[in-house]
C-alpha positions, 0 to 999 in steps of 0.5 A: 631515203626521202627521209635522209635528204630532208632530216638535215634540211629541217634541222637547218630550217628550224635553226633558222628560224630559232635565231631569226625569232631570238633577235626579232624579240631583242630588237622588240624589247630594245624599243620597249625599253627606249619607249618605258625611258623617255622623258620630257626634254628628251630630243628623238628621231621619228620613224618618218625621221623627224627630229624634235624635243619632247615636251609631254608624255601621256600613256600613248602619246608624246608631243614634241617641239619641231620649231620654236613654238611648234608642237605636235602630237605623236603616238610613242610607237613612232619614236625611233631613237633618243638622240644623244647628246655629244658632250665629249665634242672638242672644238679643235676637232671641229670640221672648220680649218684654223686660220693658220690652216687656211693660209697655209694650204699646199695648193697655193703657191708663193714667189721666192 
């Protein structure tokens, strides 16, 4: 009778844990891939979210330009993410009102 209670139980359980360990080994080869890619020029975020532009690169270790003369040393394991460039930007979406915009505002109230 235990038996029939804790069958299904297990059967869950391993499922689980199957998936659980599918998208661990995902996320795993996910940054493996982005450490294998990088490349001098690269701008990335550090696991501590530091941003900077990679200027070397040896087996183990990246150095990256945080300011303008600024160059630190970082083991690779703390790059996070590439930051992508966002070239499809378009100025008239920009967040900034037009000057007409700002004349036009309904809040202001004109004498007629």
């Amino acid at each position: 009778m235990d038996l029939v209670i804790f069958l299904p139980l297990l059967i869950v359980l391993g499922a689980f844990m199957f998936f659980a360990s599918r998208r661990q080994k995902k996320a795993m080869q996910a940054t493996i891939d982005l450490h294998n890619s990088l490349q001098v020029g690269d701008r990335i975020h550090t696991t501590s979210g530091l941003e900077g532009t990679i200027v070397a690169i040896t087996d183990d270790d990246i150095e990256l330009e945080i300011a303008p003369g600024v160059v630190t040393t970082w083991m690779k394991l703390a790059v996070r993410d590439r930051i992508e460039d966002d070239d499809d930007f378009d100025e008239d979406d920009s967040a900034e009102p037009t000057a007409t915009e700002l004349t036009e505002s309904p809040n202001t109230k004109t004498d007629n």
